[in-house]
PDB file of N, CA, C and O in Angstrom:
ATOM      1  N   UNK A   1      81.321 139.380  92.586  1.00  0.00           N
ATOM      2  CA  UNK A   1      81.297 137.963  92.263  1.00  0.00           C
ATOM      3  C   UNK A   1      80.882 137.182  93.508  1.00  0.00           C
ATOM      4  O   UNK A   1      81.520 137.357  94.545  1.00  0.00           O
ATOM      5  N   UNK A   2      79.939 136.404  93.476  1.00  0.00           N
ATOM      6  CA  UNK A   2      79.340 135.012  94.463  1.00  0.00           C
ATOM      7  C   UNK A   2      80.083 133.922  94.561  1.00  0.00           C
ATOM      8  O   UNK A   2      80.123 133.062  93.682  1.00  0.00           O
ATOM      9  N   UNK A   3      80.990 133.861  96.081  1.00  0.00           N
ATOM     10  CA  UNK A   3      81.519 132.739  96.542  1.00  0.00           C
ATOM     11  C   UNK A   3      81.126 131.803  96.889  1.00  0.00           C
ATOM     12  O   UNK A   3      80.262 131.988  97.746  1.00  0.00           O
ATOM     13  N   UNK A   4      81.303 130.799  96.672  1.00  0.00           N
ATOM     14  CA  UNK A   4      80.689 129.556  97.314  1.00  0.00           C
ATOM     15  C   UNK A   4      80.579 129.878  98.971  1.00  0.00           C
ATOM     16  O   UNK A   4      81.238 130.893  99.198  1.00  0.00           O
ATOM     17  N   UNK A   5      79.992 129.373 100.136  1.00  0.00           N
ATOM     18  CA  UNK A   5      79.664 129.937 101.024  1.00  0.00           C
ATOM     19  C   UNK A   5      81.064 129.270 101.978  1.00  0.00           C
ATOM     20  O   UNK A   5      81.513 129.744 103.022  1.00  0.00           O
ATOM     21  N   UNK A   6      81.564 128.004 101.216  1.00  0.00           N
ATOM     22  CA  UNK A   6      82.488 127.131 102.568  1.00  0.00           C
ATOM     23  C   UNK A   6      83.996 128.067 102.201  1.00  0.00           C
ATOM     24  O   UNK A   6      84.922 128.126 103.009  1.00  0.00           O
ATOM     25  N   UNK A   7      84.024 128.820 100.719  1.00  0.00           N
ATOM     26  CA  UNK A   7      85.415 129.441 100.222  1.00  0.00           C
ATOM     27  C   UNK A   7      85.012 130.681 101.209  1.00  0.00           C
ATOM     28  O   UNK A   7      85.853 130.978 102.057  1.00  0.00           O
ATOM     29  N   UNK A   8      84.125 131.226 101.179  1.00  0.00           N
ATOM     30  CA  UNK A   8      83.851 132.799 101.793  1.00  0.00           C
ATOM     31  C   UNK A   8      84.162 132.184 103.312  1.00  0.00           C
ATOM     32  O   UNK A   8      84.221 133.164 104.055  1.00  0.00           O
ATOM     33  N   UNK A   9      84.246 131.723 103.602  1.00  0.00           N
ATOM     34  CA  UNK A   9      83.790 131.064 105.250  1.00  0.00           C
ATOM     35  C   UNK A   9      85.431 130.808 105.897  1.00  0.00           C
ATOM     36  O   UNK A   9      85.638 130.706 107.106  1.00  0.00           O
ATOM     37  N   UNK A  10      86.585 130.723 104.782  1.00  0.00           N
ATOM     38  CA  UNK A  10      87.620 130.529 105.294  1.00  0.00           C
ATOM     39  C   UNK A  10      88.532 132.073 105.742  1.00  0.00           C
ATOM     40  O   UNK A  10      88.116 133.201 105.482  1.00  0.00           O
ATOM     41  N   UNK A  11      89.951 131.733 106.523  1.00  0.00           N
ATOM     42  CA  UNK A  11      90.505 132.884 105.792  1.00  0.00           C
ATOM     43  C   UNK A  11      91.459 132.904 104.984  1.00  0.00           C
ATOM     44  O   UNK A  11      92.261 132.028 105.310  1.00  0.00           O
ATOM     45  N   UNK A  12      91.883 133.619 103.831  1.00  0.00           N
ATOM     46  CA  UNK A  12      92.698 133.303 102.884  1.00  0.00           C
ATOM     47  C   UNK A  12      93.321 133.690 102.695  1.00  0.00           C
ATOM     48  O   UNK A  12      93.120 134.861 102.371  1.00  0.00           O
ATOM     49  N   UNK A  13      95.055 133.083 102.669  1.00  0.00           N
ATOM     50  CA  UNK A  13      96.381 133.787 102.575  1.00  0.00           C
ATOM     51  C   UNK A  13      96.871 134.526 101.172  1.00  0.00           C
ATOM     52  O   UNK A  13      97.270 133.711 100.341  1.00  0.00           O
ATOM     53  N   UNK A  14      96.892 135.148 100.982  1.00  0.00           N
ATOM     54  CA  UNK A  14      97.443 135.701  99.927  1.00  0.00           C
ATOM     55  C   UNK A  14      96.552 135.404  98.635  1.00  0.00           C
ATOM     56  O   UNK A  14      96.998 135.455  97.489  1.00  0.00           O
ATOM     57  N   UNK A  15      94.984 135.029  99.031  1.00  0.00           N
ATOM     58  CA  UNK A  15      93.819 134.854  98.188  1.00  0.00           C
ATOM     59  C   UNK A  15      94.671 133.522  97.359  1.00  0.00           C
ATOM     60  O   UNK A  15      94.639 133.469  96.129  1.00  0.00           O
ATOM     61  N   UNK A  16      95.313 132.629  98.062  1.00  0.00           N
ATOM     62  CA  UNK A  16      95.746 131.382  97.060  1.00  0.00           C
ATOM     63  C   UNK A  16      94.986 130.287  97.908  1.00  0.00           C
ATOM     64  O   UNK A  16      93.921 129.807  97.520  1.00  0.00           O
ATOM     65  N   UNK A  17      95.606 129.917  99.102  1.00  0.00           N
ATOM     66  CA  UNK A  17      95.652 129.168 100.124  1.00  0.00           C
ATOM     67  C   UNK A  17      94.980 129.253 101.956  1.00  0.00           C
ATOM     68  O   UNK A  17      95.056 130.303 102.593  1.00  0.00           O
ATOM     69  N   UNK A  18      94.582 128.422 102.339  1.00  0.00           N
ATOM     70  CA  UNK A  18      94.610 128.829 103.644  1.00  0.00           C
ATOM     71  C   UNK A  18      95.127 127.926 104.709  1.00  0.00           C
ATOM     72  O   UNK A  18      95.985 127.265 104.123  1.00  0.00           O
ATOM     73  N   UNK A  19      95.076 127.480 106.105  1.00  0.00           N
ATOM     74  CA  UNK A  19      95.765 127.089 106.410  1.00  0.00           C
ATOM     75  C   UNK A  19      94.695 125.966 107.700  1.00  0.00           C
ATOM     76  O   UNK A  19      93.727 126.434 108.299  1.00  0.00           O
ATOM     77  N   UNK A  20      95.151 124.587 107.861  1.00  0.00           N
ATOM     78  CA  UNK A  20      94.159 124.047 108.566  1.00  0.00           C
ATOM     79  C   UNK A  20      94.972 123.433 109.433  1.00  0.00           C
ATOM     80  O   UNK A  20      96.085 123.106 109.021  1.00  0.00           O
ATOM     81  N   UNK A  21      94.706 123.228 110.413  1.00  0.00           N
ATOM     82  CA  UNK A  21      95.506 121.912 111.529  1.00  0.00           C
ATOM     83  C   UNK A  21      94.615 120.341 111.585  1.00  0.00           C
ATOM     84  O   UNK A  21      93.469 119.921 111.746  1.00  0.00           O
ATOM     85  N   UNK A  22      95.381 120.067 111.446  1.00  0.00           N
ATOM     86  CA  UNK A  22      94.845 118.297 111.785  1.00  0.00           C
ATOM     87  C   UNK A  22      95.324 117.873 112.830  1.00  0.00           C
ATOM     88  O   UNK A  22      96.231 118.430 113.449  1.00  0.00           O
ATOM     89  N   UNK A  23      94.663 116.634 113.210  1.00  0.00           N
ATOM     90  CA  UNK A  23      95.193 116.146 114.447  1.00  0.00           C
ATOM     91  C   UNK A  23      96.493 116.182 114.848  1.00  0.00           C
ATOM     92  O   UNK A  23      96.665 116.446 116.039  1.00  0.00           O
ATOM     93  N   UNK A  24      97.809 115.918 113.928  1.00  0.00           N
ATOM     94  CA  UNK A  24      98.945 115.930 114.290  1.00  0.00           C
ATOM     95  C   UNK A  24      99.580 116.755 113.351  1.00  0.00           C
ATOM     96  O   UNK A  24     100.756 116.414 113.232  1.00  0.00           O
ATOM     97  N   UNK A  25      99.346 117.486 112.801  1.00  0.00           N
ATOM     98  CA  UNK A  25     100.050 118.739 111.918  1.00  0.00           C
ATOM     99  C   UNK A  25      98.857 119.454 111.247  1.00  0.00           C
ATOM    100  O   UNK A  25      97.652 119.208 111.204  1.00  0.00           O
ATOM    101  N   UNK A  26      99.737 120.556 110.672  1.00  0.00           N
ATOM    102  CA  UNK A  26      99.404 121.712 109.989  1.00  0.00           C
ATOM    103  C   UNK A  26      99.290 120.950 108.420  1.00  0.00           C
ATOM    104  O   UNK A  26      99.842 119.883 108.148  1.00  0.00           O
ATOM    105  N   UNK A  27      98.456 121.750 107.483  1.00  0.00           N
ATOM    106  CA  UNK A  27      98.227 121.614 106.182  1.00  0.00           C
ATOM    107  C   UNK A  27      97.787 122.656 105.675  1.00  0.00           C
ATOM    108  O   UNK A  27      96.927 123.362 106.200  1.00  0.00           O
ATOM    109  N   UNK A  28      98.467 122.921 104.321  1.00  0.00           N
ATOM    110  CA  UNK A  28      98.011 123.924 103.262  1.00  0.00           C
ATOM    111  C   UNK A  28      97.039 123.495 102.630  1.00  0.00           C
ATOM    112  O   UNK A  28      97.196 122.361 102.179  1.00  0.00           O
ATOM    113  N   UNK A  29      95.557 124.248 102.314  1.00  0.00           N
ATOM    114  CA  UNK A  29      94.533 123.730 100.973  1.00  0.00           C
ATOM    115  C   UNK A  29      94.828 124.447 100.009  1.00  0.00           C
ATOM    116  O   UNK A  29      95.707 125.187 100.454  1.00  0.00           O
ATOM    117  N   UNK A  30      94.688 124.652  99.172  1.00  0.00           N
ATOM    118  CA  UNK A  30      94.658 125.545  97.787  1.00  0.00           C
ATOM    119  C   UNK A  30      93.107 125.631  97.809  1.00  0.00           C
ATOM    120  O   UNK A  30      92.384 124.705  98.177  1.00  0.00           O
ATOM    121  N   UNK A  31      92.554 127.172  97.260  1.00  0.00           N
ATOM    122  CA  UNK A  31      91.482 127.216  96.953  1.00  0.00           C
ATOM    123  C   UNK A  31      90.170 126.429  96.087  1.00  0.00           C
ATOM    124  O   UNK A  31      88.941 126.503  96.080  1.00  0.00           O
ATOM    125  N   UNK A  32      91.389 125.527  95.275  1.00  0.00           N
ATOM    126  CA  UNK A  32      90.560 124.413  94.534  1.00  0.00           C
ATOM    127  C   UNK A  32      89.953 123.096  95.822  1.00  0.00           C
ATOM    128  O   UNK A  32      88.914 122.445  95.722  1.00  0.00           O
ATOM    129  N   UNK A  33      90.624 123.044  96.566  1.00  0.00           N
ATOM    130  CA  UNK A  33      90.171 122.260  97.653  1.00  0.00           C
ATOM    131  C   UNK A  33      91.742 121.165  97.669  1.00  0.00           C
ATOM    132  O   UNK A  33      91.905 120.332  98.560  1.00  0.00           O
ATOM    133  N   UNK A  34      92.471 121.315  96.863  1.00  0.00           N
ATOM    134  CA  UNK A  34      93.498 119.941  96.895  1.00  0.00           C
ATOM    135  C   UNK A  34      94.167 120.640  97.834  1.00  0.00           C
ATOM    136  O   UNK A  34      94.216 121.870  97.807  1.00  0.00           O
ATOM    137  N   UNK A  35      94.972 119.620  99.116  1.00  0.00           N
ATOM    138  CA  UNK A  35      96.021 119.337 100.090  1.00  0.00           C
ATOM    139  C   UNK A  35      97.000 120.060  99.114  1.00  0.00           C
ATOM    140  O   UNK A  35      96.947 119.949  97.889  1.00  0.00           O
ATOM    141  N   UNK A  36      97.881 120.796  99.790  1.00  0.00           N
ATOM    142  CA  UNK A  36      99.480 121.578  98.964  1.00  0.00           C
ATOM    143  C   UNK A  36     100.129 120.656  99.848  1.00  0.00           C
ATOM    144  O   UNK A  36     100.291 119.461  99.604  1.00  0.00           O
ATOM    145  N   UNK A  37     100.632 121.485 101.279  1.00  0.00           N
ATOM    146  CA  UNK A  37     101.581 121.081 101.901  1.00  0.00           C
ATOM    147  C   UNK A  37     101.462 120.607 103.200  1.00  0.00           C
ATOM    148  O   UNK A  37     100.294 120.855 103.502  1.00  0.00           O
ATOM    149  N   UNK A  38     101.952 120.119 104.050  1.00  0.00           N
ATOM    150  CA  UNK A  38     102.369 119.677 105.361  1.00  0.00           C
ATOM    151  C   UNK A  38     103.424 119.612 105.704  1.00  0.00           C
ATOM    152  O   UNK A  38     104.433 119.319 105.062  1.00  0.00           O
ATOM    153  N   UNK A  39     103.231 120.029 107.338  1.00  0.00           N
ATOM    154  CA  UNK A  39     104.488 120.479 107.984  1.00  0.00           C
ATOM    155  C   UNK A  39     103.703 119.976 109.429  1.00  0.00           C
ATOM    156  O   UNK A  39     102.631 119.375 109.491  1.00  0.00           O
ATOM    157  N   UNK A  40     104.626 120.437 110.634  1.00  0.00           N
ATOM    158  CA  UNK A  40     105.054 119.613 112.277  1.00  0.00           C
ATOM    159  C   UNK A  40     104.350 121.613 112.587  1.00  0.00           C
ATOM    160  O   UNK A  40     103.578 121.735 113.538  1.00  0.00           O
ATOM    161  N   UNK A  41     104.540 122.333 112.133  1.00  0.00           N
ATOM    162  CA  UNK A  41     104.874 123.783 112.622  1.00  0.00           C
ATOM    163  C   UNK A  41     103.954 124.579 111.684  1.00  0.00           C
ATOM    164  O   UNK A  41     103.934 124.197 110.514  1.00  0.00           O
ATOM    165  N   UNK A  42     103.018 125.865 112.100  1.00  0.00           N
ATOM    166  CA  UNK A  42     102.090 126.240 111.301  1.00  0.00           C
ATOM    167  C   UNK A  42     102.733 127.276 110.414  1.00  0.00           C
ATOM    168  O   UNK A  42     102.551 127.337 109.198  1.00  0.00           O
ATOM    169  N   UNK A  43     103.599 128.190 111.211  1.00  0.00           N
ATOM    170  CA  UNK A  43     104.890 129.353 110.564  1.00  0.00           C
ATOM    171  C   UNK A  43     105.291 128.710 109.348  1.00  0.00           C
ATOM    172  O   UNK A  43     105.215 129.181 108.213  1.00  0.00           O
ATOM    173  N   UNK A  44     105.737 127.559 109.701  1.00  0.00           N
ATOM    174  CA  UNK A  44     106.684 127.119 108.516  1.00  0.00           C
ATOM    175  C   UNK A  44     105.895 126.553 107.604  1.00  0.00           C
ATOM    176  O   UNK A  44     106.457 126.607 106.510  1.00  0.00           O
ATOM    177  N   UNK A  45     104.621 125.919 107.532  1.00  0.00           N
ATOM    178  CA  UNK A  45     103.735 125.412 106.476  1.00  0.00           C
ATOM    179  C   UNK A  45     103.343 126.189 105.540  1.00  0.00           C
ATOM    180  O   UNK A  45     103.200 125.892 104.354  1.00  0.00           O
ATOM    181  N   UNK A  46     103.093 127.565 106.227  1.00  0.00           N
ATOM    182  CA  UNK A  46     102.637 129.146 105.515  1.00  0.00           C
ATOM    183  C   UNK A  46     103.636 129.891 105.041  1.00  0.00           C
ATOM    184  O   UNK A  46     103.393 130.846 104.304  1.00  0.00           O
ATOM    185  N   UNK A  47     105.378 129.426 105.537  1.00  0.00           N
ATOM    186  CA  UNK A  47     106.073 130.132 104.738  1.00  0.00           C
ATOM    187  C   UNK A  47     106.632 129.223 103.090  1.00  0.00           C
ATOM    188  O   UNK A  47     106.867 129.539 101.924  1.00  0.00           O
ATOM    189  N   UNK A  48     106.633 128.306 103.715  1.00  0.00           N
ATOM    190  CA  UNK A  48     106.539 127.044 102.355  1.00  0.00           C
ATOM    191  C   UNK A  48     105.931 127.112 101.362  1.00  0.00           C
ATOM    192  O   UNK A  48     106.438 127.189 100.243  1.00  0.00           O
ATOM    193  N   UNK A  49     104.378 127.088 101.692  1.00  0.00           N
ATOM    194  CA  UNK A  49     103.417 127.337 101.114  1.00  0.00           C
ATOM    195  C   UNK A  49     103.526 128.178 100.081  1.00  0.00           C
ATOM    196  O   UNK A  49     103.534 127.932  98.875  1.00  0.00           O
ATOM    197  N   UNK A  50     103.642 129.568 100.867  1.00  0.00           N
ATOM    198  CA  UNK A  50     103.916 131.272  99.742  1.00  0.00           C
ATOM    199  C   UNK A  50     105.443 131.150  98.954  1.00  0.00           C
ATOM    200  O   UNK A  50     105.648 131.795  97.926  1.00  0.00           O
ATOM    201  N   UNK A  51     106.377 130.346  99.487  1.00  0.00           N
ATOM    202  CA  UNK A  51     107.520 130.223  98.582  1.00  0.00           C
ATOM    203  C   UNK A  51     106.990 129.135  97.123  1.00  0.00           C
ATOM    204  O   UNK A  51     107.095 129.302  95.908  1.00  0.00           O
ATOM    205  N   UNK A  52     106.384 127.974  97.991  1.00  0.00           N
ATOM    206  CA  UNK A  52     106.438 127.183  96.691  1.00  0.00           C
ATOM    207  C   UNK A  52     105.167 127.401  95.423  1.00  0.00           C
ATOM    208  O   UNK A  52     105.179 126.979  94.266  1.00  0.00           O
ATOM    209  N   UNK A  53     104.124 128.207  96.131  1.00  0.00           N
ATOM    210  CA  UNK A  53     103.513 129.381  94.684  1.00  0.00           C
ATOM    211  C   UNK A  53     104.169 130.207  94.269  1.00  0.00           C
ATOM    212  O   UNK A  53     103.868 130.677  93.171  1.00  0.00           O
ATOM    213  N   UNK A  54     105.304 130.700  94.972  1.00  0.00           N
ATOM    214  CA  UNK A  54     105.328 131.638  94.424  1.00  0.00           C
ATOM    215  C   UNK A  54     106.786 131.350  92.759  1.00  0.00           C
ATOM    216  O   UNK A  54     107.039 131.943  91.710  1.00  0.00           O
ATOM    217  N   UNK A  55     107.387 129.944  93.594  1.00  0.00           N
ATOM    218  CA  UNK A  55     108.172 129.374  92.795  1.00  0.00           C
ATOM    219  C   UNK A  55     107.519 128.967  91.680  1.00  0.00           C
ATOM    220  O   UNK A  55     108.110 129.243  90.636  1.00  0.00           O
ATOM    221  N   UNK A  56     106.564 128.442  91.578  1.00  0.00           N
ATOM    222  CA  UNK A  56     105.236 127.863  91.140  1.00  0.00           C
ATOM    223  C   UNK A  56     104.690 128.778  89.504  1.00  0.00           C
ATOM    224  O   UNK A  56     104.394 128.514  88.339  1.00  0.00           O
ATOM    225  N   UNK A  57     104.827 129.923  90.409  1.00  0.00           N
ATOM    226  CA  UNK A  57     104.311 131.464  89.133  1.00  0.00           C
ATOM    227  C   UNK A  57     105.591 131.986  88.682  1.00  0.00           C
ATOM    228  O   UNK A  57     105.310 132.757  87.764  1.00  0.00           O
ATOM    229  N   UNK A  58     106.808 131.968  88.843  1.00  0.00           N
ATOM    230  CA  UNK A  58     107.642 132.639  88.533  1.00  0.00           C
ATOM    231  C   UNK A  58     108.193 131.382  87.469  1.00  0.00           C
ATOM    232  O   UNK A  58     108.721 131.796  86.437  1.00  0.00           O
ATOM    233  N   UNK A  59     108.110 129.903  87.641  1.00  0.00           N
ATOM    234  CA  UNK A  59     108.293 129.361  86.651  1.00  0.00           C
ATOM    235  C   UNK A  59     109.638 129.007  87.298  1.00  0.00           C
ATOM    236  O   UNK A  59     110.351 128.540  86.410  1.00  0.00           O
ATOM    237  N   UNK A  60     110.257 129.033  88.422  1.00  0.00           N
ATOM    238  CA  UNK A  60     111.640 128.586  88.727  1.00  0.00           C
ATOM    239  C   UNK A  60     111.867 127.673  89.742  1.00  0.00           C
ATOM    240  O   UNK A  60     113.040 127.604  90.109  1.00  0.00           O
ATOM    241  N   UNK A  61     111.061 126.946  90.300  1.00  0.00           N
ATOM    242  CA  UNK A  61     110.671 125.640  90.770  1.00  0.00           C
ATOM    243  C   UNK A  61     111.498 124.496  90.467  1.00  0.00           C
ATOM    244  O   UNK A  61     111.877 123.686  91.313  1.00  0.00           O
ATOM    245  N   UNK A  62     111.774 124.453  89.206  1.00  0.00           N
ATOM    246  CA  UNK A  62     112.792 123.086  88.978  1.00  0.00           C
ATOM    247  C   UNK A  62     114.572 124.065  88.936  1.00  0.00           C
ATOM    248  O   UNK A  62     115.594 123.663  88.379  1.00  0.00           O
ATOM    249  N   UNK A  63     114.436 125.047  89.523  1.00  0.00           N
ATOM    250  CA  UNK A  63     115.898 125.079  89.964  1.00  0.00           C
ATOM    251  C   UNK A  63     116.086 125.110  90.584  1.00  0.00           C
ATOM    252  O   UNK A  63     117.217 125.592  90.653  1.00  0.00           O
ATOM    253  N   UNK A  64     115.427 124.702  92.105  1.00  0.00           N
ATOM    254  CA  UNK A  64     115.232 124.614  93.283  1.00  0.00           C
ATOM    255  C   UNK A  64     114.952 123.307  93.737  1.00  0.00           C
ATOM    256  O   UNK A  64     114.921 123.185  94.961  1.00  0.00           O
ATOM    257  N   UNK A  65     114.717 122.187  92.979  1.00  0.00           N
ATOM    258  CA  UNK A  65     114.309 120.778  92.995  1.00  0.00           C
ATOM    259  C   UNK A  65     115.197 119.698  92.280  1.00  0.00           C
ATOM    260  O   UNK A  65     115.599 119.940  91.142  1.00  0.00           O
ATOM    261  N   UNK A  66     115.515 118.536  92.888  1.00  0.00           N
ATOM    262  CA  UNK A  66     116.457 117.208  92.085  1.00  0.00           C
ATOM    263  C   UNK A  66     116.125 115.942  92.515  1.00  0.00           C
ATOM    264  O   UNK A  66     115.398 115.766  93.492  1.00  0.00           O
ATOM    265  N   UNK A  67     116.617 115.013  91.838  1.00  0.00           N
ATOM    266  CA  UNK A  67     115.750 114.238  91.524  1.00  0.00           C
ATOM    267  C   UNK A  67     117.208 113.297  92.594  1.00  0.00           C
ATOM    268  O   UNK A  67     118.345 113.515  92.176  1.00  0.00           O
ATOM    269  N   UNK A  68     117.085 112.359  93.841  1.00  0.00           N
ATOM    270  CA  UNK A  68     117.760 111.590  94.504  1.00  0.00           C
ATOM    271  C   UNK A  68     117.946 110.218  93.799  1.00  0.00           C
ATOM    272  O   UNK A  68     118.939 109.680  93.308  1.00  0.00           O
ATOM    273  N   UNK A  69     116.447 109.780  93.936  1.00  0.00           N
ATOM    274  CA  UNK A  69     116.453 108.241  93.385  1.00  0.00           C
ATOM    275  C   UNK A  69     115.554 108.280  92.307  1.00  0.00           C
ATOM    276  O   UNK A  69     114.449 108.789  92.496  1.00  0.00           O
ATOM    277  N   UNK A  70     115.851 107.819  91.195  1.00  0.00           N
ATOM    278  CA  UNK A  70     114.339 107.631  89.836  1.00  0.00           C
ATOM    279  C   UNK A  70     113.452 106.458  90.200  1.00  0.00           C
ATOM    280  O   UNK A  70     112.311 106.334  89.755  1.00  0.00           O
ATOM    281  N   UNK A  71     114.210 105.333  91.295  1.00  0.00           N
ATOM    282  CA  UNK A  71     113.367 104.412  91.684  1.00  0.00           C
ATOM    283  C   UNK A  71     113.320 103.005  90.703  1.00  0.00           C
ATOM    284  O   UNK A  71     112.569 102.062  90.950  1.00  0.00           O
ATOM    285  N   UNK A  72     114.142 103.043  89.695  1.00  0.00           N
ATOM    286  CA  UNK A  72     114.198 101.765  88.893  1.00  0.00           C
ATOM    287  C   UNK A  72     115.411 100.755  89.761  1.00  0.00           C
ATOM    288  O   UNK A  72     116.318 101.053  90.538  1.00  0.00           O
ATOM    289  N   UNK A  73     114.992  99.642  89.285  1.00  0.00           N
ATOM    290  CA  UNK A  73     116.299  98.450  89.911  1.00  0.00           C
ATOM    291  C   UNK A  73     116.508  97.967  88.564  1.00  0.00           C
ATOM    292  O   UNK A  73     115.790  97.642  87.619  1.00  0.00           O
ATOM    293  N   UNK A  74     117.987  98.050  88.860  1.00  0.00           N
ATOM    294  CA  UNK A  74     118.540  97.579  87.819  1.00  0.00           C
ATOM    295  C   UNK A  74     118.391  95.574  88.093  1.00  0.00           C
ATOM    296  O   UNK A  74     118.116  95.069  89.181  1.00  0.00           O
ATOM    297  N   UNK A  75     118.654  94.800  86.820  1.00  0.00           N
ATOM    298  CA  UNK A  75     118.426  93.234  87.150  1.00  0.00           C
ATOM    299  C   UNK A  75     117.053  92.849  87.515  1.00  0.00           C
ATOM    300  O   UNK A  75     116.149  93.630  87.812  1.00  0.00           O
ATOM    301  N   UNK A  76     116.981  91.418  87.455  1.00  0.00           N
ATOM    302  CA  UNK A  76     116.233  90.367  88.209  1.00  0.00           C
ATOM    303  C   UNK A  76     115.736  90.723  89.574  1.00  0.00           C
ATOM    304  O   UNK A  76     116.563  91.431  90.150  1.00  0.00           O
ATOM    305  N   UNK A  77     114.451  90.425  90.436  1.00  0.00           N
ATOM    306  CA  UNK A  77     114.298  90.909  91.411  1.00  0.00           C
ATOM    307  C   UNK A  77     113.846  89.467  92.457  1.00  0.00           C
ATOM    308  O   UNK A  77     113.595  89.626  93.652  1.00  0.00           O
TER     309      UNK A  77
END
């Protein structure tokens, strides 16, 4: 199969993701090209990363996630 030349051109973690630095942190891409994650630390962006696909495929993601504020105000503002 023929990769696009900029996907062949990276290297790729676990054929999901790879991993980029920006000026002031680390970032996960997903192979589709969308931003996943960010982090201060590159270890920890890449271990995030492979946890939260992998939470992602196993379908158990929202038992690992809660909801703090829903963000409505109650009353007049």
């Amino acid at each position: 199969m023929n990769e696009h030349p900029e996907i062949a051109e990276h290297e790729w973690i676990d054929d999901a993701f790879r991993l980029e630095k920006t000026r002031f942190m680390w970032k996960s891409v997903l192979k589709n090209g969308e931003d996943f994650l960010f982090g201060l630390e590159k270890q920890a962006v890449l271990e995030m990363s492979r946890w939260h696909l992998k939470c992602l495929q196993d379908g158990t993601l929202d038992q690992h996630t809660r909801i703090v504020n829903d963000g409505t105000v109650g009353g007049k503002l």
